[in-house]
LUMZA-29866 format. One record per residue (C-alpha): x, y, z; residue number from 1. Coordinates in steps of 0.02 Angstrom, whole numbers, plus 50000, padded with zeros to 5 digits. Layout:
<recs>
X,Y,Z,NUM .
...
</recs>
This chain:
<recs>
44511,48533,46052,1 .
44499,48708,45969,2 .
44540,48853,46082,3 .
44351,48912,46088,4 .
44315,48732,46177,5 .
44465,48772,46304,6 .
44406,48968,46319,7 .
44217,48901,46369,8 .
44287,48760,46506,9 .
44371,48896,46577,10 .
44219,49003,46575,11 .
44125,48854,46636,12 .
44238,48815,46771,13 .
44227,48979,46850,14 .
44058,49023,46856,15 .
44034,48838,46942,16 .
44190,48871,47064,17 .
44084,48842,47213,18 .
43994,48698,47167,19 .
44048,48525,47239,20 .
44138,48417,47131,21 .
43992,48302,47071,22 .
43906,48453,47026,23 .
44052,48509,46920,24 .
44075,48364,46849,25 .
43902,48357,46775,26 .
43926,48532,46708,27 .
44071,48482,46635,28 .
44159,48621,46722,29 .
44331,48562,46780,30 .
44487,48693,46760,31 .
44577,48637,46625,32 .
44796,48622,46662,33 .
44767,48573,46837,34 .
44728,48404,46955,35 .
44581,48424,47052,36 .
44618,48342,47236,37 .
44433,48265,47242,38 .
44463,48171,47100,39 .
44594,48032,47195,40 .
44470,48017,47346,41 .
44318,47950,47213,42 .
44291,47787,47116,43 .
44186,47852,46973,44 .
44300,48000,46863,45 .
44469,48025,46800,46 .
44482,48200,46742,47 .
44618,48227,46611,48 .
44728,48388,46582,49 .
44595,48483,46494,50 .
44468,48476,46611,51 .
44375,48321,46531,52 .
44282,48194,46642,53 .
44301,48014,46593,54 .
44209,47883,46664,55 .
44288,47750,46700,56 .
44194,47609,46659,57 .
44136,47669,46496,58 .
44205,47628,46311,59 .
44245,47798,46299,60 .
44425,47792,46415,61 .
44533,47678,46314,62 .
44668,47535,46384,63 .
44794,47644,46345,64 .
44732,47780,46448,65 .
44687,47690,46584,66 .
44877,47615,46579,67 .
44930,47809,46558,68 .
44828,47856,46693,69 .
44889,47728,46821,70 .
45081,47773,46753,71 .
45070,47965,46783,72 .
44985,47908,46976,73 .
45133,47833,46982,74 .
45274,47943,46937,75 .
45175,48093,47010,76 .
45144,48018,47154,77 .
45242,48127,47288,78 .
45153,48299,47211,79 .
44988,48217,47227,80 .
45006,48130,47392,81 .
45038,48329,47439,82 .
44897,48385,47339,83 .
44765,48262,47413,84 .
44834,48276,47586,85 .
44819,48453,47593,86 .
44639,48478,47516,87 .
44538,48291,47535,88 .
44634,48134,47600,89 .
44571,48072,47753,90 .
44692,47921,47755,91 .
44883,47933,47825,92 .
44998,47858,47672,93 .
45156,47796,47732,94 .
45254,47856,47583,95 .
45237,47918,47419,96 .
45284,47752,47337,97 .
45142,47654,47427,98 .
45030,47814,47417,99 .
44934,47786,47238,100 .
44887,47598,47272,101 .
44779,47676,47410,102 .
44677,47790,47350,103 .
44503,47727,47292,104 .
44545,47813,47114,105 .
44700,47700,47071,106 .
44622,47542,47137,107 .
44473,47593,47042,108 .
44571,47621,46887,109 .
44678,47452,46928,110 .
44512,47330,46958,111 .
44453,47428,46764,112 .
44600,47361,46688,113 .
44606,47192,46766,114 .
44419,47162,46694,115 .
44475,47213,46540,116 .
44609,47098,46532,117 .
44503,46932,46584,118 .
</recs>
């Protein structure tokens, strides 16, 4: 990604600021560098450190990803369970260990990878 591409998300991301996260998605405007907390509560996106949607049932997101993906749920999963608790979760996770399974992004991400392995 060349630093014009990263200097236009940005600029993208903050004239759609106030739009809801669908909406942003579609206009590909996502801040690059950080997590956005509607992200773990859907079943359709993963968005990756520079701001780029993936679906996730398209060619486009790899095996590998997906397997990266699930591990960085994983080992992040304390910092997120904070992130999506104080902006979107509506569920109460027990603890941070059993906290990715639940969301409807990891078991999304999980069912992906299980098709893909049949």
């Amino acid at each position: 990604m060349t630093l014009e591409t990263l200097i236009g998300r940005f600029e993208r991301a903050a004239r759609h600021k106030d739009r809801p996260f669908t909406q942003r998605v579609a206009a590909d405007a996502l801040t690059p560098g950080i997590i956005h907390p509607e992200v773990l509560e859907q079943q359709t996106w993963w968005i990756d450190i520079l701001g780029t949607p993936w679906r996730i049932h398209e060619p486009g997101i790899s095996t590998p990803h997906l397997i990266n993906v699930l591990m960085f749920l994983r080992e992040q999963s304390g910092e997120l369970q904070a992130l999506g608790e104080g902006e979107t979760a509506s569920h109460y996770y027990p603890s941070p260990c059993e906290w990715p399974e639940s969301t409807p992004l990891f078991r999304e991400l999980q069912a992906e990878l299980e098709d893909r392995s049949l």
